[in-house]
Every structure is written in C-alpha cells, then in structure tokens.
N, C-alpha and C positions, 0 to 999 in steps of 0.2 A: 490784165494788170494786177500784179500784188498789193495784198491789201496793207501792207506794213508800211507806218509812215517812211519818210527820210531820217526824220529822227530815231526813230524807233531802233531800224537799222543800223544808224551809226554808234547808237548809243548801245548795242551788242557787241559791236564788230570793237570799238571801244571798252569792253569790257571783256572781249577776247584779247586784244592788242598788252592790256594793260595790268589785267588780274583785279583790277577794281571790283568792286560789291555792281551786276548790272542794275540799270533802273528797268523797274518793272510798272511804271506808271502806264496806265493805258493812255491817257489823254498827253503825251509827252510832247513838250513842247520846245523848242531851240531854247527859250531864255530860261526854263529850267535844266535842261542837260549843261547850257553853259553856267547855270550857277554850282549845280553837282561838283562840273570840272574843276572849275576855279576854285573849291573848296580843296582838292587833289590838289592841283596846281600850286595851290598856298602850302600848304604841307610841305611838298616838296622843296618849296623854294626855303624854305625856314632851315627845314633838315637835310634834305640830300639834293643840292643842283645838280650834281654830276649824274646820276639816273635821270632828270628831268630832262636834262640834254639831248640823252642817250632815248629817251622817249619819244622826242619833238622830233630825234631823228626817225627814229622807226613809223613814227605816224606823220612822216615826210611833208613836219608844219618848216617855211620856207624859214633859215637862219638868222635873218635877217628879224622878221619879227621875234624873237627871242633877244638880239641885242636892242629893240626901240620898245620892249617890256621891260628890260633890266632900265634903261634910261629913265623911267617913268622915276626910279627912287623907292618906291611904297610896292613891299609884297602885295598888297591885295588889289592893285591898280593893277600891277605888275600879271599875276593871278586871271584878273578877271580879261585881262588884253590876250593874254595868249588861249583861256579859254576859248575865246570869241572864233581864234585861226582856228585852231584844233576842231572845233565844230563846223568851220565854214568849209576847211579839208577833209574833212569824214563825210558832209553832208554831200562835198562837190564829188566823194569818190563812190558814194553809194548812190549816187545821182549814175555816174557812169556804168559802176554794176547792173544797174536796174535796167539801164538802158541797149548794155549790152543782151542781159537774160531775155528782154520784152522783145528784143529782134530775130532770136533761136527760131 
C-alpha cells in the first residue's frame, strides 16, 4: 500500500488539473484542502465564472451542484459548497487509482 494519503493525492493531482500553488502540508487534511479550494473557488467566482465552469468540467464535479452553489446567493457559501464536491470527486477518484494500482 502507498503511503500517500487520499488527500495528499488529490490535492497534487488538483494542482496538476489546475495550475494552483500545490499544498505541501504534511499533515493534510480534507477540511483544509477544502478551505485552500474554496479560497480558489471564491476568486473565481468574483472574477472569472466562465473558467470555473470550464474547471468543474474538467474535474468532472456533477452540474448540477454548481447550479444548487450559485442558488445558495453568497460567493463564499457558494465557494465553500462546491469545494466540498471537488474534494469528495478528487478524493472518490484517487480512491479509484489507488485501488486500481494496489490490484497490478
């Protein structure tokens, strides 16, 4: 088994995916890579939605939560809801990698 968390994982493959600055925390935890994001997230959402879009596509978060974030009203509610998917889709796909490589 590799020793690299789930998060750890996502939050590279997340920072390949993105061009974001990676985290390099050892101790890296979900509720921090989801506050990282949601700091990204808010950005976006203030200054350029249309690459946000185009992001949530390529990091293949479901559509649907991106319209029940925009309803929320509040970029940073907004922000921290879609972080939440974006972590829970990185971690479920790096859940899958792991599990395919551990089977080789």
């Amino acid at each position: 088994m590799h020793n690299d968390s789930l998060a750890d994982i996502a939050a590279t493959h997340l920072a390949t995916k993105t061009g974001w600055e990676p985290l390099l925390d050892k101790a890296l935890t979900r509720e921090a890579l989801e506050a990282y994001i949601a700091t990204h997230v808010a950005r976006m959402l203030r200054e350029s939605p249309e690459p946000l879009m185009q992001l949530l596509y390529r990091l293949d978060v479901a559509e649907h939560h991106l319209h029940d974030a925009l309803k929320l009203g509040n970029n940073e509610a907004a922000a921290t809801y879609l972080a939440q998917h974006i972590v829970a889709r990185e971690l479920q796909k790096a859940e899958t990698r792991r599990r395919y490589r551990d089977t080789r």
